[in-house]
C-alpha positions in Angstrom: 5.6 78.9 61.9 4.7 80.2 58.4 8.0 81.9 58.1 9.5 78.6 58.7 7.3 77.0 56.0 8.3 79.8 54.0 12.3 79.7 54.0 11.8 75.7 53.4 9.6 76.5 50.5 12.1 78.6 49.3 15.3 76.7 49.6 13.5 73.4 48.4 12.5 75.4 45.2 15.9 76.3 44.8 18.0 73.0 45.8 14.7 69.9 45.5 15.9 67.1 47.0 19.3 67.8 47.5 18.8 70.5 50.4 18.0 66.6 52.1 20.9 65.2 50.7 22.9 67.7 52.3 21.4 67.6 55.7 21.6 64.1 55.7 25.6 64.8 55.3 26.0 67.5 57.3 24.3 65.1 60.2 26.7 62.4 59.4 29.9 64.9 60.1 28.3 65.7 63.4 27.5 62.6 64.7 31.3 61.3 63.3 32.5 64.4 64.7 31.2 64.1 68.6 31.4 60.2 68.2 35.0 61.1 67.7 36.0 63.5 70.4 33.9 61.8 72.8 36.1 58.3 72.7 38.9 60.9 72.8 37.7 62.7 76.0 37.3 58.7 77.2 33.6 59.2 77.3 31.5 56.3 75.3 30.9 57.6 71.9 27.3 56.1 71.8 26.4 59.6 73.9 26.4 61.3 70.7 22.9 60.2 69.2 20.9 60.2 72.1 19.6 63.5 72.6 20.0 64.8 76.8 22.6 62.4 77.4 24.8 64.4 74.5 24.6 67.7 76.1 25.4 66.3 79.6 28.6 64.2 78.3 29.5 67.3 76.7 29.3 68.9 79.6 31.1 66.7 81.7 34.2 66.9 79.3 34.4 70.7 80.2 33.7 69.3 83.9 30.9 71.4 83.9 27.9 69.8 86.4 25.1 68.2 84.8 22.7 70.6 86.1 24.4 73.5 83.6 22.3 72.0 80.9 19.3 74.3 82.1 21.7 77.5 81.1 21.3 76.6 77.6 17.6 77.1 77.5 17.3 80.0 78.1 16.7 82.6 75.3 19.3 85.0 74.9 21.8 84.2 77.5 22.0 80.3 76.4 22.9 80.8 72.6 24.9 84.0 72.6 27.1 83.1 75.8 26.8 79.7 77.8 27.2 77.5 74.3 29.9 79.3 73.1 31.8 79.6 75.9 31.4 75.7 76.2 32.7 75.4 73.1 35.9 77.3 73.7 36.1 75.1 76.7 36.5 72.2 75.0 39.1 73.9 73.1 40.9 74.6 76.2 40.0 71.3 77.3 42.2 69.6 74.5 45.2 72.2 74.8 43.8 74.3 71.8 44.1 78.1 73.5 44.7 80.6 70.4 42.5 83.1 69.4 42.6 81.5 66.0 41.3 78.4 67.9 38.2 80.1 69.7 37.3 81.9 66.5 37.8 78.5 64.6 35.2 76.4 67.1 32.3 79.4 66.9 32.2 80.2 63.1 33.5 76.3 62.4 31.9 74.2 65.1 31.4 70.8 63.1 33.9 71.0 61.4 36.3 72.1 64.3 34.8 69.4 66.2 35.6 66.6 63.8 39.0 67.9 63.4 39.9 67.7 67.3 38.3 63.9 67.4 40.5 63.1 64.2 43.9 64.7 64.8 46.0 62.5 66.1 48.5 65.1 67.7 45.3 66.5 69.7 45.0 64.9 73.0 42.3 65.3 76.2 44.4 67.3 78.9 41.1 67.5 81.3 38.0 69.2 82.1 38.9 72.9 82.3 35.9 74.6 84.1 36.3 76.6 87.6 40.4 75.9 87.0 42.6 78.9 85.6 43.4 78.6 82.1 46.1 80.1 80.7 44.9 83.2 78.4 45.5 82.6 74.9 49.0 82.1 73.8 51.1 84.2 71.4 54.0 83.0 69.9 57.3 84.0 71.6 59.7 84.1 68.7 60.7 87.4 67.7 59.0 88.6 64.0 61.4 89.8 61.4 61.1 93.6 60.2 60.1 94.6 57.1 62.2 97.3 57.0 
């Protein structure tokens, strides 16, 4: 706990009161993000804020069972596998299969997020778990030569 104390104390003595400012805003994208892809997935949007119910609408977009929320508890498995491979579901989940896409929604995620709730050209195709999902597309045009 006193490590934690310690990187607070650190960035607050760097940033004051704006390291609160800016988690204040980074909240706000969030909760406009999921808010946003949730009414999009026709789920209500309201799921976003309260805590459980979030992960288990998010879940149900991918059509994963309620009961999958347990996976993300635990230690190593749940953060360096289950969550992003939910994530890349719900790429899949909205058409988005590119590499570029996957990579996009792991190093990007809020900001991903937020851009598959706003885009209007981005629509819900359906949840995408136990079904087989195309592997990621390549463009079929052929690429000029540079020689």
């Amino acid at each position: 706990m006193e490590y934690l104390i310690a990187i607070h104390d650190y960035f607050f003595g760097i940033m004051g009161n704006a390291l609160y400012y800016a988690m204040g805003f980074f909240a706000i994208i969030a909760i406009v993000a999921q808010w946003k892809l949730y009414e999009k997935a026709g789920q209500p949007g309201i799921a976003c804020i309260v805590p459980v119910w979030n992960v288990i609408v998010f879940l149900k977009i991918v059509g994963r069972p309620a009961s999958h929320i347990w996976y993300m508890l635990i230690p190593v498995f749940g953060q360096l596998y289950f969550i992003p491979k939910v994530w890349i579901e719900i790429c899949q989940s909205f058409g988005k299969t590119t590499i570029l896409d996957y990579v996009l929604v792991i190093m990007l995620n809020g900001l991903y997020i937020l851009n598959l709730g706003l885009n209007y050209e981005t629509e819900y195709v359906g949840p995408v778990y136990g079904k087989n999902v195309p592997p990621p597309s390549r463009p079929l045009e052929t690429r000029p030569s540079l020689a």
